[in-house]
C-alpha atoms as a printed R data frame, in Angstrom:
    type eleno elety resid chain resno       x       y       z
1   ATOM     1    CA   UNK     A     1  80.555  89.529 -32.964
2   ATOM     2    CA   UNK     A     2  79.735  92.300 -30.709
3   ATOM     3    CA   UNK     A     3  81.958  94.716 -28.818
4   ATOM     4    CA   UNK     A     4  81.968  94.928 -25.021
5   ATOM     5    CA   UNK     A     5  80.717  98.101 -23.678
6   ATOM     6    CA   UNK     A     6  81.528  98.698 -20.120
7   ATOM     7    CA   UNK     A     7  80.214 100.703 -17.114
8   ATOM     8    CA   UNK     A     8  82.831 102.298 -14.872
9   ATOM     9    CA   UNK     A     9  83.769 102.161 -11.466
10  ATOM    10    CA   UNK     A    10  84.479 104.975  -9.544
11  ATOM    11    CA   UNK     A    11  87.282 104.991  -6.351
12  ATOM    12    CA   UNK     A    12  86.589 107.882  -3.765
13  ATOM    13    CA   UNK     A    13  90.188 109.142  -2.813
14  ATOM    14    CA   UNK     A    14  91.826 111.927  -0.381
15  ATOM    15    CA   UNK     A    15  93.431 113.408  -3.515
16  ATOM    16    CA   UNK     A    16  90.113 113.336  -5.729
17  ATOM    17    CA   UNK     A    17  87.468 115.872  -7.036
18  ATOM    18    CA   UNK     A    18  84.826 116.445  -9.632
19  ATOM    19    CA   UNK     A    19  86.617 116.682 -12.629
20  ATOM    20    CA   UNK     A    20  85.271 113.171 -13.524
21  ATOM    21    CA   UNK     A    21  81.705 114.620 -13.940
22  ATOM    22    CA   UNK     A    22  82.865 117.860 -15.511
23  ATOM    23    CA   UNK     A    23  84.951 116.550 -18.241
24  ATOM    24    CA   UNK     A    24  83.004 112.874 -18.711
25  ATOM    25    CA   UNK     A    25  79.388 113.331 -17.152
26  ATOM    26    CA   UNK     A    26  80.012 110.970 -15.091
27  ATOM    27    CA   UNK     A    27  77.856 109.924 -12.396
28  ATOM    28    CA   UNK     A    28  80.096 110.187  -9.365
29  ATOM    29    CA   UNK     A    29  79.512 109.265  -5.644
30  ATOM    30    CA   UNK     A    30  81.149 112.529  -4.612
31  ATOM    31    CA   UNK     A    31  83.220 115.509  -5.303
32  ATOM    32    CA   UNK     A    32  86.292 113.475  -3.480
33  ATOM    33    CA   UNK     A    33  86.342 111.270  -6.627
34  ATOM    34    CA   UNK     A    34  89.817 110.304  -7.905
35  ATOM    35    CA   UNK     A    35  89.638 107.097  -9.719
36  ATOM    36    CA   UNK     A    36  87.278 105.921 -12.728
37  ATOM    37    CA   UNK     A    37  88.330 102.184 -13.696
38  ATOM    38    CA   UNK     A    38  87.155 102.253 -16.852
39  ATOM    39    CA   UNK     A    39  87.975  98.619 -18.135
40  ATOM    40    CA   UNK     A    40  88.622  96.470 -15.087
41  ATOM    41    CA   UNK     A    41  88.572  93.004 -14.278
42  ATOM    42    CA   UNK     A    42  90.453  93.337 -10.784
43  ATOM    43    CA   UNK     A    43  88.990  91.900  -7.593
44  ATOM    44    CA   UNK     A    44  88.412  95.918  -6.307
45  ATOM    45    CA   UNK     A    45  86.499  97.323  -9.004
46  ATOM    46    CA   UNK     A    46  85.308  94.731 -11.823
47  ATOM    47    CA   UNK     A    47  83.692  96.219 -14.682
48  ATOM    48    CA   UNK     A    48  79.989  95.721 -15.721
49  ATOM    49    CA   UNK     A    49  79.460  94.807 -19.495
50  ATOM    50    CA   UNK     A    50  75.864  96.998 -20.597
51  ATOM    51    CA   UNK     A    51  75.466  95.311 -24.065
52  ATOM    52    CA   UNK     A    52  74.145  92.188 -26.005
53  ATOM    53    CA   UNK     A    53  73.950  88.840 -24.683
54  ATOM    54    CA   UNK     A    54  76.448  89.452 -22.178
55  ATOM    55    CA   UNK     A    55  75.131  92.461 -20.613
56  ATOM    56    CA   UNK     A    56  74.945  92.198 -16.440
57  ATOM    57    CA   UNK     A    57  78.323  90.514 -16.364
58  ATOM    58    CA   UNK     A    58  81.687  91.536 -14.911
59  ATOM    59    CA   UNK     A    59  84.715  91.547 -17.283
60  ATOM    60    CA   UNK     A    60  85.980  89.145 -15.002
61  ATOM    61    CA   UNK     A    61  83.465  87.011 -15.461
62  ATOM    62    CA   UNK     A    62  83.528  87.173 -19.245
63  ATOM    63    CA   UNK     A    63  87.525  86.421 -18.835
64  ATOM    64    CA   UNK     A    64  86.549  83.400 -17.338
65  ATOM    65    CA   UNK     A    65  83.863  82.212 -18.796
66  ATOM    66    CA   UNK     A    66  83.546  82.937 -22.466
67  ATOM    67    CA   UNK     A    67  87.610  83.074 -23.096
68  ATOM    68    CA   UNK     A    68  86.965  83.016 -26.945
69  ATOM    69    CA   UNK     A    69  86.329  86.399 -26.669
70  ATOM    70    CA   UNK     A    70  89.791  86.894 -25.426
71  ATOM    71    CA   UNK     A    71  91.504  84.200 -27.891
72  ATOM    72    CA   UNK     A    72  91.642  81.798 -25.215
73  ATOM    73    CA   UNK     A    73  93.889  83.029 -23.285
74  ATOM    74    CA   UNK     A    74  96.962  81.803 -20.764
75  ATOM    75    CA   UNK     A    75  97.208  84.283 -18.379
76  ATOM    76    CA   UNK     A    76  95.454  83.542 -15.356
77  ATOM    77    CA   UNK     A    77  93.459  86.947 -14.691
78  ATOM    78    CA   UNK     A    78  92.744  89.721 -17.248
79  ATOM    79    CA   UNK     A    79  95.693  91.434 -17.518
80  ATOM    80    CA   UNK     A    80  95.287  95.564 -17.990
81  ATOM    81    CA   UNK     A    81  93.490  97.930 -16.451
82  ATOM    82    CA   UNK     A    82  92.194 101.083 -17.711
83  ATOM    83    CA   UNK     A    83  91.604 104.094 -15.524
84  ATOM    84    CA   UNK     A    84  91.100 108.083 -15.682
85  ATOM    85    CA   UNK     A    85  92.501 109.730 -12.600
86  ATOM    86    CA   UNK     A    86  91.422 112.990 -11.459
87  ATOM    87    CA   UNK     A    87  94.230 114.759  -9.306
88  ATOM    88    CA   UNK     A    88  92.579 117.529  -7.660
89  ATOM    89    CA   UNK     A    89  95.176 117.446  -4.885
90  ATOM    90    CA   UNK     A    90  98.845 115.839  -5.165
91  ATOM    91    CA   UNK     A    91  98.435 111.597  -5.218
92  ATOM    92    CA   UNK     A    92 101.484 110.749  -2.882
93  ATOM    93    CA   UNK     A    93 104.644 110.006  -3.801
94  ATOM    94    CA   UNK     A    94 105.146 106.144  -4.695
95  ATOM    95    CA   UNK     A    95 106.428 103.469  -6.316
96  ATOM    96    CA   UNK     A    96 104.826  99.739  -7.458
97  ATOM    97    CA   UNK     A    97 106.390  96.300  -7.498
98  ATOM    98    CA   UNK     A    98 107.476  94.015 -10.390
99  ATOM    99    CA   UNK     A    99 105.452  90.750 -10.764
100 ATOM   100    CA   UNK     A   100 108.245  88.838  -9.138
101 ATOM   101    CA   UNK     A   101 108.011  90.653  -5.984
102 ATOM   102    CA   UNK     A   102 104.246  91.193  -6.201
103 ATOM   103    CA   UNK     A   103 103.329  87.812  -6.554
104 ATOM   104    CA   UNK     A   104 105.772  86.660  -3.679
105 ATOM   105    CA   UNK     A   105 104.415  89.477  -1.458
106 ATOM   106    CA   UNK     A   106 100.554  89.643  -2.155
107 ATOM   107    CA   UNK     A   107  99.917  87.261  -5.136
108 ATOM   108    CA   UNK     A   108  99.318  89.406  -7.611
109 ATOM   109    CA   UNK     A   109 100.774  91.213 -10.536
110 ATOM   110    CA   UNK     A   110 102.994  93.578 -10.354
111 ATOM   111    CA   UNK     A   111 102.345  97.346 -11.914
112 ATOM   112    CA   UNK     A   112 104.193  98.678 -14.655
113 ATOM   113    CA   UNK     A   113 101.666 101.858 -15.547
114 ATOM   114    CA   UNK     A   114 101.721 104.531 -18.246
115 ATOM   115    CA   UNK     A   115  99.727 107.662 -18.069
116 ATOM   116    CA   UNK     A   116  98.401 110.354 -21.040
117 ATOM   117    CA   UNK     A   117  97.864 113.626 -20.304
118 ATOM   118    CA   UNK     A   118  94.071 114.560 -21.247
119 ATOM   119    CA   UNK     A   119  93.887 117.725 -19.048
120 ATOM   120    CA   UNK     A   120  96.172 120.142 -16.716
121 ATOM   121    CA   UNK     A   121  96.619 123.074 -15.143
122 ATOM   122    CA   UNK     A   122  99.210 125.980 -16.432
123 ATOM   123    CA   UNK     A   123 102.565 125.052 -14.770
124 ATOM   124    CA   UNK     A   124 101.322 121.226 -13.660
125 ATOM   125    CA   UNK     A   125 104.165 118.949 -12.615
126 ATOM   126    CA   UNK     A   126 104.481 115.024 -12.021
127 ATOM   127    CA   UNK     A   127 107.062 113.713 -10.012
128 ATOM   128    CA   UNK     A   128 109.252 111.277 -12.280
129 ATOM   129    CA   UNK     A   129 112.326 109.490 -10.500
130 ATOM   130    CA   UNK     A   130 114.375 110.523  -7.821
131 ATOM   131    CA   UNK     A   131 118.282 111.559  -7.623
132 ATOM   132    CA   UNK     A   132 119.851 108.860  -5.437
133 ATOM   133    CA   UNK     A   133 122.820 107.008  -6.844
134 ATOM   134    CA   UNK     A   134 122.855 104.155  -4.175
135 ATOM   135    CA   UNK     A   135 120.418 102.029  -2.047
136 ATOM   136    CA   UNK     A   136 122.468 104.060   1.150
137 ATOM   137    CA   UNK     A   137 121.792 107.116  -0.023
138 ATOM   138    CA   UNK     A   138 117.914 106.436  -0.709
139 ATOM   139    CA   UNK     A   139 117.715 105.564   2.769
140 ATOM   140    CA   UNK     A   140 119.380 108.619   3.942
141 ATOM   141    CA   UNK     A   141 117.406 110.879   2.073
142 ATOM   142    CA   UNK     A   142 114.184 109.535   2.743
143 ATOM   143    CA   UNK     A   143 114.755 109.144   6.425
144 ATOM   144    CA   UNK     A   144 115.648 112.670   6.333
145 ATOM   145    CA   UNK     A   145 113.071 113.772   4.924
146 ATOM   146    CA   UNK     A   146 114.893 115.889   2.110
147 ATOM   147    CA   UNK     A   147 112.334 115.308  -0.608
148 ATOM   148    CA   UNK     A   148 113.006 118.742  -2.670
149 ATOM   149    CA   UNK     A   149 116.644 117.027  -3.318
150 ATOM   150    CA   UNK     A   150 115.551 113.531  -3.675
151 ATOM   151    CA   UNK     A   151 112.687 113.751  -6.128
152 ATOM   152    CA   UNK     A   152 112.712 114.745  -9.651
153 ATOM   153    CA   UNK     A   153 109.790 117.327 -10.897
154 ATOM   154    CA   UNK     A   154 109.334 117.586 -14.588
155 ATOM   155    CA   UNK     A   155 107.079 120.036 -15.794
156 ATOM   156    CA   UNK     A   156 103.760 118.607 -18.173
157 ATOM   157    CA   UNK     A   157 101.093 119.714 -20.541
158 ATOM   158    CA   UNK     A   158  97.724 118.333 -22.695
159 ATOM   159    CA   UNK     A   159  99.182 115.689 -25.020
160 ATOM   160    CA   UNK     A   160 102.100 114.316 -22.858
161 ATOM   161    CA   UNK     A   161 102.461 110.291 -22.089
162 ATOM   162    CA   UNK     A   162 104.692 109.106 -19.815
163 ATOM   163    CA   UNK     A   163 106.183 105.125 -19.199
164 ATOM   164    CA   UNK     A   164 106.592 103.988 -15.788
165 ATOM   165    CA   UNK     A   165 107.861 101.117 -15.249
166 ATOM   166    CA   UNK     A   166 107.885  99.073 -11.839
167 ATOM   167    CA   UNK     A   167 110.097 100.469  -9.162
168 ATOM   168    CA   UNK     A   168 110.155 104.342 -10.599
169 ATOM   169    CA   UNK     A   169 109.145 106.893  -7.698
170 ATOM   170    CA   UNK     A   170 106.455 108.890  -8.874
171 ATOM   171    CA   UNK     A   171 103.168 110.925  -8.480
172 ATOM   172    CA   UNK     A   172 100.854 112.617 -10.152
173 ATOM   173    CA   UNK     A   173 100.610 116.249  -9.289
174 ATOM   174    CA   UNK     A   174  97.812 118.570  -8.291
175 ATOM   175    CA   UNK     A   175  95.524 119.900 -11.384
176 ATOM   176    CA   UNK     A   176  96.105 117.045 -13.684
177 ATOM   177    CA   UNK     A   177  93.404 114.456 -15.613
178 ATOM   178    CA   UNK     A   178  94.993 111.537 -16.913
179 ATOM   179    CA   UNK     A   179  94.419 108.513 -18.544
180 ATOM   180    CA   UNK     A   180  96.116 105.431 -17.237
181 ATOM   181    CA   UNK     A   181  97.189 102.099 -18.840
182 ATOM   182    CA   UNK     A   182  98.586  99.684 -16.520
183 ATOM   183    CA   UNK     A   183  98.950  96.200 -15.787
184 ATOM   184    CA   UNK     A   184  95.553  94.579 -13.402
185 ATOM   185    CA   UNK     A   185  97.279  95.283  -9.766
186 ATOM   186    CA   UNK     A   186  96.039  97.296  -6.827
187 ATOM   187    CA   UNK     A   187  99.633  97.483  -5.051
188 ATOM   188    CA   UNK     A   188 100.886 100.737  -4.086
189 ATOM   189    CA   UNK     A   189 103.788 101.201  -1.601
190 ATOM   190    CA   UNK     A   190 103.616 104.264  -0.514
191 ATOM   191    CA   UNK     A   191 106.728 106.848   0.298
192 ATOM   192    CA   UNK     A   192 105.889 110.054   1.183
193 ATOM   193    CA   UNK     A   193 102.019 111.452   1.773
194 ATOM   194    CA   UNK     A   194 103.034 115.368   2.988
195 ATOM   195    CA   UNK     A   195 101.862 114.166   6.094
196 ATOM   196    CA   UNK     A   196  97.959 114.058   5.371
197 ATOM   197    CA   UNK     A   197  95.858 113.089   7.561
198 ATOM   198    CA   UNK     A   198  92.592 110.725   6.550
199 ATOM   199    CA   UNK     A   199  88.801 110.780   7.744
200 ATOM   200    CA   UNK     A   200  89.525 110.083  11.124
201 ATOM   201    CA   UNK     A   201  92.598 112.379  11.588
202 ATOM   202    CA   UNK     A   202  95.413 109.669  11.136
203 ATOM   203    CA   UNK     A   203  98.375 109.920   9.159
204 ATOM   204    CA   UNK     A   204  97.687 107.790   5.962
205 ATOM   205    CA   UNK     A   205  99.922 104.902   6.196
206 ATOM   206    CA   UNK     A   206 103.883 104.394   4.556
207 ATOM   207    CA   UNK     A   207 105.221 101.289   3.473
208 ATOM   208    CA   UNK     A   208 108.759 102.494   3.478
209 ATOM   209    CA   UNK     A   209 110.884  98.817   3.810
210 ATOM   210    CA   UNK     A   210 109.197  97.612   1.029
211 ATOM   211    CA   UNK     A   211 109.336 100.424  -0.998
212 ATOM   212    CA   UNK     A   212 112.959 100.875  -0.471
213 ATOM   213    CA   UNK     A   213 113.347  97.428  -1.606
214 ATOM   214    CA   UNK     A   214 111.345  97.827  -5.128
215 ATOM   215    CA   UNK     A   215 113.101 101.039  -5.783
216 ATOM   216    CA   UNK     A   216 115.345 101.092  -8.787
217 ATOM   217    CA   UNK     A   217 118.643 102.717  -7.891
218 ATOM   218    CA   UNK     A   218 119.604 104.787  -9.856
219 ATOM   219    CA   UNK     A   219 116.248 105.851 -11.598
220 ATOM   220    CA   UNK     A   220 116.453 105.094 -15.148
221 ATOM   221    CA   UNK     A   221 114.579 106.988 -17.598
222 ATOM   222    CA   UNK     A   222 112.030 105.206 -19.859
223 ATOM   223    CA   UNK     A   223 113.206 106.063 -23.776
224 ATOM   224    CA   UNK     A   224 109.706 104.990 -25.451
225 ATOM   225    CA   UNK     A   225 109.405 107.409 -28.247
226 ATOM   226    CA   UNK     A   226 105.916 107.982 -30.105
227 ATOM   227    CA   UNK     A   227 105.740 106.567 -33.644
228 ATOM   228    CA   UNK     A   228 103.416 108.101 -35.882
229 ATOM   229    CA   UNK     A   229 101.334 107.193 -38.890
230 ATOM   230    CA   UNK     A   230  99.662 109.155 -41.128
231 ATOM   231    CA   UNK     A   231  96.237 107.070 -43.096
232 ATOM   232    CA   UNK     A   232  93.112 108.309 -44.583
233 ATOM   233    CA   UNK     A   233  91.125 109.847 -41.837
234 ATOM   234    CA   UNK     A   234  93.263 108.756 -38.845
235 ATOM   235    CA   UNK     A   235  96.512 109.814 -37.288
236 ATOM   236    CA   UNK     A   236  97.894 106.377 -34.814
237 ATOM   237    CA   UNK     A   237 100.200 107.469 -32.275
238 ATOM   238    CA   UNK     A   238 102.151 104.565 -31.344
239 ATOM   239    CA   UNK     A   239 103.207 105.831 -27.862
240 ATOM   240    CA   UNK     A   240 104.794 101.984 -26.196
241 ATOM   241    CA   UNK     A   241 104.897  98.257 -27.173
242 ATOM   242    CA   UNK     A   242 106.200  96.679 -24.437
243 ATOM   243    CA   UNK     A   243 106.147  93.416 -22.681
244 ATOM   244    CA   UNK     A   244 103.424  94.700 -20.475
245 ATOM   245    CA   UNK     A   245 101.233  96.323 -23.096
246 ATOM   246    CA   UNK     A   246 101.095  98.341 -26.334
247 ATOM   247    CA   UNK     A   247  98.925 101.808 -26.416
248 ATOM   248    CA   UNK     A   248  97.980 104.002 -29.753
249 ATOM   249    CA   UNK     A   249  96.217 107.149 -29.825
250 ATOM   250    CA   UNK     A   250  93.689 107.191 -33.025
251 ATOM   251    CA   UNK     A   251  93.197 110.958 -34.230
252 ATOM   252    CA   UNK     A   252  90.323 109.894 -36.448
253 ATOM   253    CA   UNK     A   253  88.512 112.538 -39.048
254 ATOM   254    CA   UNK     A   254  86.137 110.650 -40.600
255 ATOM   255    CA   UNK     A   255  85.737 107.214 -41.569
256 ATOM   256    CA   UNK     A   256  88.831 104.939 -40.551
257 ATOM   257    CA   UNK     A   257  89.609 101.208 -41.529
258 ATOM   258    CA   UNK     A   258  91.489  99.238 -38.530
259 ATOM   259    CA   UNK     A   259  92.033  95.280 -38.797
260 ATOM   260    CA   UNK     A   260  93.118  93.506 -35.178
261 ATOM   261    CA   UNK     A   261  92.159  90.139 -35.659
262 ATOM   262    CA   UNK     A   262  94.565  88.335 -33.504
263 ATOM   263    CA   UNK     A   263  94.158  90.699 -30.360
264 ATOM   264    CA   UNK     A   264  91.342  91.753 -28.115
265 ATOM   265    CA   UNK     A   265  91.465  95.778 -28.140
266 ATOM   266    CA   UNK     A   266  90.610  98.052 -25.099
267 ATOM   267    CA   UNK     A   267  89.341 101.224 -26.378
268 ATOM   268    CA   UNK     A   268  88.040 105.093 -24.668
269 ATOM   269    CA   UNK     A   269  86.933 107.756 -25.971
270 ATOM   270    CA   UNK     A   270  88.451 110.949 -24.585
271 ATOM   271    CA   UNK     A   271  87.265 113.289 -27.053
272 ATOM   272    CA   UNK     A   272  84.596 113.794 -29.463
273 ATOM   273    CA   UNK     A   273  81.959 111.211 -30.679
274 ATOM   274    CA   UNK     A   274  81.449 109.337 -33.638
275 ATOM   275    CA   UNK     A   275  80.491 105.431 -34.282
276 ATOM   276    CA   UNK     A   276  81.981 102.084 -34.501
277 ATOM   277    CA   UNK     A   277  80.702  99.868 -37.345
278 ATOM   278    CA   UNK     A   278  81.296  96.033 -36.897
279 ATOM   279    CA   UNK     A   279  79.646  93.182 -38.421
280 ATOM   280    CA   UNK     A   280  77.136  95.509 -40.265
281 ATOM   281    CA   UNK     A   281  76.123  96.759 -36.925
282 ATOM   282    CA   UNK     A   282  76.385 100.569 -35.861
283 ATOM   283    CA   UNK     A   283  77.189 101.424 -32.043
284 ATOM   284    CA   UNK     A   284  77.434 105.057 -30.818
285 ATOM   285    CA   UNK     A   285  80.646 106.140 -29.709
286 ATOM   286    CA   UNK     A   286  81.007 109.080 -27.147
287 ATOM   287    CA   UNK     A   287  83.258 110.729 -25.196
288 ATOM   288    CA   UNK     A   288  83.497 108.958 -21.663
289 ATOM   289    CA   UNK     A   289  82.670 105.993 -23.087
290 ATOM   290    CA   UNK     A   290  84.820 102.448 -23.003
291 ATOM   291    CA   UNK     A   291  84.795  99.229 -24.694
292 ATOM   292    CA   UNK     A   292  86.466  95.581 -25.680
293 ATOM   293    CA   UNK     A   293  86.415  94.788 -29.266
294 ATOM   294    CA   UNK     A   294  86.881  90.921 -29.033
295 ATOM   295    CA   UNK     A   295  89.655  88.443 -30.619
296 ATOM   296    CA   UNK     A   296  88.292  87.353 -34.501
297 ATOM   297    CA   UNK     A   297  87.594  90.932 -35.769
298 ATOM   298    CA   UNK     A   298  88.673  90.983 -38.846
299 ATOM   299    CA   UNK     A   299  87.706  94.404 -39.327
300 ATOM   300    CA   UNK     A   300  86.171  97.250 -38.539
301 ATOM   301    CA   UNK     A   301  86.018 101.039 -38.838
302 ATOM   302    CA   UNK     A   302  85.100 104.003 -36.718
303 ATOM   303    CA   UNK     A   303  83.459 106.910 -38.077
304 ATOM   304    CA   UNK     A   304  83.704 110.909 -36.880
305 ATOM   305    CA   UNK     A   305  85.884 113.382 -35.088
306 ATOM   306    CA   UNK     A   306  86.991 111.638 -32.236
307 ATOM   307    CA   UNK     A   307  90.138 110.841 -30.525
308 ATOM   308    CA   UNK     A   308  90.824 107.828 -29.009
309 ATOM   309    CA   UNK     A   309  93.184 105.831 -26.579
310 ATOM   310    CA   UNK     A   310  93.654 102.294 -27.582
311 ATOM   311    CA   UNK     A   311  95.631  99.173 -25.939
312 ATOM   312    CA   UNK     A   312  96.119  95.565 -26.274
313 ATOM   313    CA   UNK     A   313  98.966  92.918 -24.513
């Protein structure tokens, strides 16, 4: 058994800059880069695998045809995506559907998302609910255009992660690197865009009447409180287990013993380097890099300094 290295995909956005190739090396198409999908098997960006006897395929193409790898799954389509988002500008304000709603309206999945904090500026701020108490007051507000009383800014730094569930308002703020876990969807309603203006000098477009109608009234805070272990040579940060997904960060100093056999394991490295040992078989391990460690592992172990973001469904 081999693991599944992958090559990105980068996403040129309004909202995106270079941090991709300062922090990662990346290889970027430009310095308007906002989006590295890192593990994707989604129609818009699909992964390439780089190793072993499956190297030149899409993950989506490996989902399909070589399910043992995933332990033969039932979904229909891979179901996470991975992604690093550079914010070099504010992302607009937003809000995703649940899979109910998003299969109905675009047959997909919906997007429940979660996002850790790698990088940000001094005094960096996400936006993180909003203040409405009814559907009729939502409406109001937003019509109005009072977003300094409608939305809620909460103040963020290195370290943070954050749950957000389907139909929470929210956006990631100017100055801010951050890791994303989220369900395989590409559907964004958007709310409010400060009234930018794209390429070609047109407002970017709202999808306000379906946005009102995924928004959760009122906003509910997420309580998903880290859990943390202490083992020989590795701190695991339990940060969620939900329906959607579960994520860890490993804080591994030196040589760490980790046993998934019943799950298929998307891994990146965010900091640090160090190498994964599987099967007898040594594989560097670098910051920037991402990778599947199959179903039927029955162990393995990861060597070095290196911290890590992990996630499985």
């Amino acid at each position: 058994m081999q693991p599944l290295f992958l090559k990105p995909v980068f996403q040129e956005r309004i909202w995106g800059g270079a941090a991709l190739k300062k922090e990662f090396g990346y290889n970027i198409p430009s310095h308007q880069t906002g989006e590295c999908w890192a593990i994707s098997a989604h129609p818009n960006g699909p992964s390439i695998i780089e190793n072993g006897k499956y190297a030149g395929m899409t993950l989506d193409q490996a989902w399909k045809d070589q399910p043992e790898l995933f332990g033969y799954p039932k979904e229909e389509g891979f179901p996470l995506l991975t992604k690093i988002l550079d914010a070099n500008s504010d992302l607009s304000v937003q809000v995703h559907p649940d899979d109910s709603y998003a299969k109905n309206a675009h047959n997909e999945l919906g997007k429940t998302e979660c996002w850790y904090i790698i990088d940000c500026k001094e005094g960096a701020e996400l936006v993180l609910g909003h203040r409405a108490q009814s559907k009729e007051e939502l409406i109001e507000l937003i019509h109005e255009g009072k977003w300094d009383h409608l939305l809620r800014r909460i103040k963020i730094q290195p370290g943070d992660f954050y749950y957000v569930p389907s139909g929470t308002v929210h956006a990631i703020c100017e100055g801010t690197l951050i890791l994303e876990t989220q369900q395989s969807s590409d559907t964004t309603y958007r709310v409010y865009d400060y009234d930018r203006k794209d390429d070609a000098g047109n407002l970017r477009e709202l999808h306000l009447d379906r946005a009102i109608d995924v928004i959760t009234v009122p906003h509910q805070d997420s309580d998903h409180s880290p859990q943390i272990e202490e083992r020989e040579q590795v701190r695991i940060t339990t940060f969620v287990e939900s329906e959607f997904f579960t994520v860890y960060k490993w804080d591994i100093n030196g040589k760490a013993t980790f046993s998934f056999p019943h799950q298929y394991l998307l891994l990146s490295i965010i900091k640090g380097s160090g190498s994964l040992i599987l099967d007898g078989e040594s594989y560097a391990l670098e910051k920037g890099r991402h990778l599947i460690i199959p179903v039927g592992v029955a162990e393995f172990q990861i060597d070095g300094k290196l911290e890590v973001i992990v996630s499985h469904v």
